[in-house]
C-alpha positions as CSV (number, residue, x, y, z in Angstrom):
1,X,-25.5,14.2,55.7
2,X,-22.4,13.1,57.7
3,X,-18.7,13.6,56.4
4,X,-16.7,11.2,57.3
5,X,-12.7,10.6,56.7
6,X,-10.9,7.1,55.8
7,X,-6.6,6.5,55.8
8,X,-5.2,4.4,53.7
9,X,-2.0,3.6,54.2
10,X,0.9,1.8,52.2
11,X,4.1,0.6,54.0
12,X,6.0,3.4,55.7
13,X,8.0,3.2,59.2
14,X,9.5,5.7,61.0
15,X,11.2,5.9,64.3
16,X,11.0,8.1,67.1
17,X,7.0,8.3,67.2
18,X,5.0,10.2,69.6
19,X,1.8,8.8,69.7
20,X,-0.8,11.0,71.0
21,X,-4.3,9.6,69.9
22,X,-3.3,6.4,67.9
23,X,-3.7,3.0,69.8
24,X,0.3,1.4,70.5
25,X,-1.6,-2.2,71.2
26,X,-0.5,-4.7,68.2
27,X,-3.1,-5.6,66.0
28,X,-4.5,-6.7,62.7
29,X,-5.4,-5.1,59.7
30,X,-8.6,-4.0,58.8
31,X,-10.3,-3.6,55.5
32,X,-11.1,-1.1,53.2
33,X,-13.3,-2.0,50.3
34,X,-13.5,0.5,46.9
35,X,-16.3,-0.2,45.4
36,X,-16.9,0.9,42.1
37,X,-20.2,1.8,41.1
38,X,-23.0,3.8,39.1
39,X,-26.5,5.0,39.7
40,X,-27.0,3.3,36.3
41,X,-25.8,-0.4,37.2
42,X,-28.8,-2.3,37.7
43,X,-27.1,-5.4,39.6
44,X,-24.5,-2.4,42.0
45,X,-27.1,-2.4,44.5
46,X,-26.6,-5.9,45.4
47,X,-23.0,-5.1,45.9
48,X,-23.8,-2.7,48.0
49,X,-25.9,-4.9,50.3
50,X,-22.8,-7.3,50.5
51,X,-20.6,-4.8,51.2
52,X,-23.0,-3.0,54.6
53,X,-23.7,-6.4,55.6
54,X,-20.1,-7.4,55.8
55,X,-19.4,-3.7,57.7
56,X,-22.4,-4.5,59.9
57,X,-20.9,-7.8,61.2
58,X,-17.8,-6.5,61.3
59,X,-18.2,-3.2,63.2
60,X,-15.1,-0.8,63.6
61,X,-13.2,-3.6,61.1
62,X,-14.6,-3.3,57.9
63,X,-14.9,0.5,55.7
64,X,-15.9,0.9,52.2
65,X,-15.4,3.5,49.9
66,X,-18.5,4.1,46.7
67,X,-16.5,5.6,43.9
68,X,-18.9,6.0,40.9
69,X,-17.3,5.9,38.0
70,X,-17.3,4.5,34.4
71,X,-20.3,4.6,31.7
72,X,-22.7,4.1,34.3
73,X,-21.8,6.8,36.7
74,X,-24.6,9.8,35.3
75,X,-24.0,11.2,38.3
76,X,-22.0,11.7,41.3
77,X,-18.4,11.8,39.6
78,X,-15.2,13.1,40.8
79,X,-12.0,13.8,39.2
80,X,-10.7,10.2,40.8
81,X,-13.4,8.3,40.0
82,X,-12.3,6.9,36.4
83,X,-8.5,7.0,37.4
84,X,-8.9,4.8,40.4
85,X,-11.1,2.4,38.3
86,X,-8.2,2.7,35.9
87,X,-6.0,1.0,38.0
88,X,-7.9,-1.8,38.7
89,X,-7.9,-4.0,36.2
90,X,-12.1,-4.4,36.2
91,X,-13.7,-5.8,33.5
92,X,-17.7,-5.1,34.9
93,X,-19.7,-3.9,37.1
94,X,-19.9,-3.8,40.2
95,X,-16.2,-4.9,41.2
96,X,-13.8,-3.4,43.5
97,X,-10.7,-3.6,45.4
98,X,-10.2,-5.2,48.9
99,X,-7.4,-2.9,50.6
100,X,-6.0,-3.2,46.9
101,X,-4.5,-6.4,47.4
102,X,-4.0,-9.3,44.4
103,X,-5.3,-12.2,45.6
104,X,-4.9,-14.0,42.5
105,X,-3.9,-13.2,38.8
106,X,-2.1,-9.5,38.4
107,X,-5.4,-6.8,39.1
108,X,-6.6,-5.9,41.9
109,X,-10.3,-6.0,41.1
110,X,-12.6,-8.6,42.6
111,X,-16.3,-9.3,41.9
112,X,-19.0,-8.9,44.8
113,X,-18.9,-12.5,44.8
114,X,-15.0,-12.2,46.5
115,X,-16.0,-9.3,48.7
116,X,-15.7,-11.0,52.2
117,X,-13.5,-14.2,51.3
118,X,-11.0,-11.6,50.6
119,X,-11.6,-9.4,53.3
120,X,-11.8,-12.3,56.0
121,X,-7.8,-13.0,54.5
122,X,-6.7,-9.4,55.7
123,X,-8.6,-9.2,58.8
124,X,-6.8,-12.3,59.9
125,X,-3.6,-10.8,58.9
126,X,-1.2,-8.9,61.3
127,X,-0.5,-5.2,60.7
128,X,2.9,-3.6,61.5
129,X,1.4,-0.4,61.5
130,X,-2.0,1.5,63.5
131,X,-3.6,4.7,62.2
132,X,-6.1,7.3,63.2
133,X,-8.1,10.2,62.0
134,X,-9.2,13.2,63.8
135,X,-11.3,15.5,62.2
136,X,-12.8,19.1,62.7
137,X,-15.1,21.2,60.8
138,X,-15.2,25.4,61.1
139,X,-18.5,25.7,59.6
140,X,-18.0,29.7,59.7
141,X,-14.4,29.5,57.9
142,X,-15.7,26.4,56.0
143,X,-12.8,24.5,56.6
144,X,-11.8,21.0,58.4
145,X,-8.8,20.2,59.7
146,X,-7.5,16.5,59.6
147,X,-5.1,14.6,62.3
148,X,-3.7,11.4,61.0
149,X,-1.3,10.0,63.5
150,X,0.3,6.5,62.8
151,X,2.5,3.9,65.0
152,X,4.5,1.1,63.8
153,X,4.2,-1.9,66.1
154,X,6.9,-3.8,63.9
155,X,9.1,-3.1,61.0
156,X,7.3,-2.2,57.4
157,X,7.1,-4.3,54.7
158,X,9.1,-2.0,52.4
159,X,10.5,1.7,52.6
160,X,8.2,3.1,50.8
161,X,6.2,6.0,52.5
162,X,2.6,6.9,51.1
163,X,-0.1,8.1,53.1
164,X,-3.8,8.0,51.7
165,X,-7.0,10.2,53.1
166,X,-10.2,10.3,51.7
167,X,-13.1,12.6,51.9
168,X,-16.3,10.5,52.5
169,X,-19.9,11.5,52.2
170,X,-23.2,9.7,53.1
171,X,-26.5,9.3,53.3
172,X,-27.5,11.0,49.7
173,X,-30.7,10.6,48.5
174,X,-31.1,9.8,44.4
175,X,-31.6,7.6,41.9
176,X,-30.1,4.1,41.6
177,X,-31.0,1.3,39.3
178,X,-31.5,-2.1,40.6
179,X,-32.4,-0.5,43.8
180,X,-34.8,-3.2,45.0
181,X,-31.8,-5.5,45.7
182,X,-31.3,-3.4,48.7
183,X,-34.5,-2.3,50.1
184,X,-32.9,-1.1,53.7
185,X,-31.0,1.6,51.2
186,X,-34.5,2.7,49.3
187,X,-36.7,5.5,50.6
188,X,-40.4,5.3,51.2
189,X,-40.7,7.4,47.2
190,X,-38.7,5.1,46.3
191,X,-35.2,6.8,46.5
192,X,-32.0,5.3,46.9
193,X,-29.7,6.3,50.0
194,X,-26.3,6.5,48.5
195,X,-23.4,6.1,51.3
196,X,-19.8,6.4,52.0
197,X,-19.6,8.3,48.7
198,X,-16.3,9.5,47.5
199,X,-16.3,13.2,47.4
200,X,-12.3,13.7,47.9
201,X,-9.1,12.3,47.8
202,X,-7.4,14.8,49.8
203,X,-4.3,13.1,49.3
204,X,-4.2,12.5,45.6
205,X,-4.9,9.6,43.7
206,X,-1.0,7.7,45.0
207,X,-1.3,9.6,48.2
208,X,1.3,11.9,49.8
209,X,4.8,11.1,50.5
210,X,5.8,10.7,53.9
211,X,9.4,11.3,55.0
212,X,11.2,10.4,58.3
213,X,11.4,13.2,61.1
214,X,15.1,14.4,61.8
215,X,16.9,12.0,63.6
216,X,14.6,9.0,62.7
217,X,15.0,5.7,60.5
218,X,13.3,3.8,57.8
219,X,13.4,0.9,58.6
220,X,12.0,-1.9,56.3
221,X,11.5,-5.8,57.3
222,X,13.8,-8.0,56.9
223,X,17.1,-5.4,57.8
């Protein structure tokens, strides 16, 4: 079983960064797909296979997140799950979010079907800011400590500051409906390997607020 930690960022700048582990190159966004699921949706399986196909041709670009929630999440619940489905919009299953953008209408849920059309528009889009994780686990104290460092190549897009991180976990054997649409994900018994399950948001639902060291700026595009 591997732990693994995701950042999500909305727009926040701040001035007078000390970068220490984050990247300082320019770059563009990457994507994070929330994908909203249940061992008891028959046809989630498929969207599952959409979703690891597009990480797998996309390595280091592409993340997803498996929150299970809704009527057909019998197991593997959180206390997020039904409030992040909440504020989607969804209307079935599967669906999810593409860095909970609106492409079109006023929700942010997509079918499967929009997966990587809508991720292929973010990953072609330039991001003002880079972030990364570092993570470590005291298995005696039973703790982990998380590092997110961010730096803004350009101004923000607004002055709001909210910082995402999730608690990810993977590689879960159980039960899953529709399973068959994604044989690389069943056992040899016929189990279904559940990944990038949500376990945490560490953060919150909105994320943390992030304010500007002393001395610093906000600084929002377009000043």
């Amino acid at each position: 079983i591997v732990l693994s930690i995701l950042g999500m960022f909305a727009a926040f700048a701040v001035s007078a960064q000390t970068p220490q582990f984050v990247s300082t190159e320019p770059a563009n966004k990457n994507v994070i797909i929330e994908e909203y699921t249940g061992i008891n949706c028959g046809f989630c399986p498929d969207g599952h296979r959409i979703v690891r196909e597009y990480e797998e041709s996309k390595p280091g670009r592409v993340f997803s997140i498996n929150v299970h929630a809704g009527s057909y999440a019998a197991m593997y619940t959180t206390q997020w799950g039904n409030a992040l489905m909440n504020q989607t919009g969804l209307q079935g299953f599967p669906a999810g979010t593409v860095n909970r953008h609106v492409f079109s209408g006023s929700v942010t849920a997509l079918g499967r079907d929009k997966f990587v059309s809508s991720g292929n528009k973010i990953l072609n889009q330039s991001s003002f800011v880079n972030v990364a994780a570092q993570a470590k686990i005291d298995a005696t104290a039973r703790t982990m400590t998380i590092n997110v460092e961010a730096y803004y190549t350009a101004d923000a897009e607004t002055s709001s500051n909210k910082l995402n991180v999730v608690l990810l976990q993977d590689s879960i054997i159980g039960p899953q409906s529709g399973s068959d649409a994604n044989p690389e994900q069943v056992t040899s018994d016929g189990q279904y390997i559940h990944m990038n399950m949500l376990r945490d948001m560490i953060t919150g639902q909105w994320g943390e607020d992030i304010t500007a060291p002393e001395g610093s700026t906000v600084i929002p595009a377009g000043t």
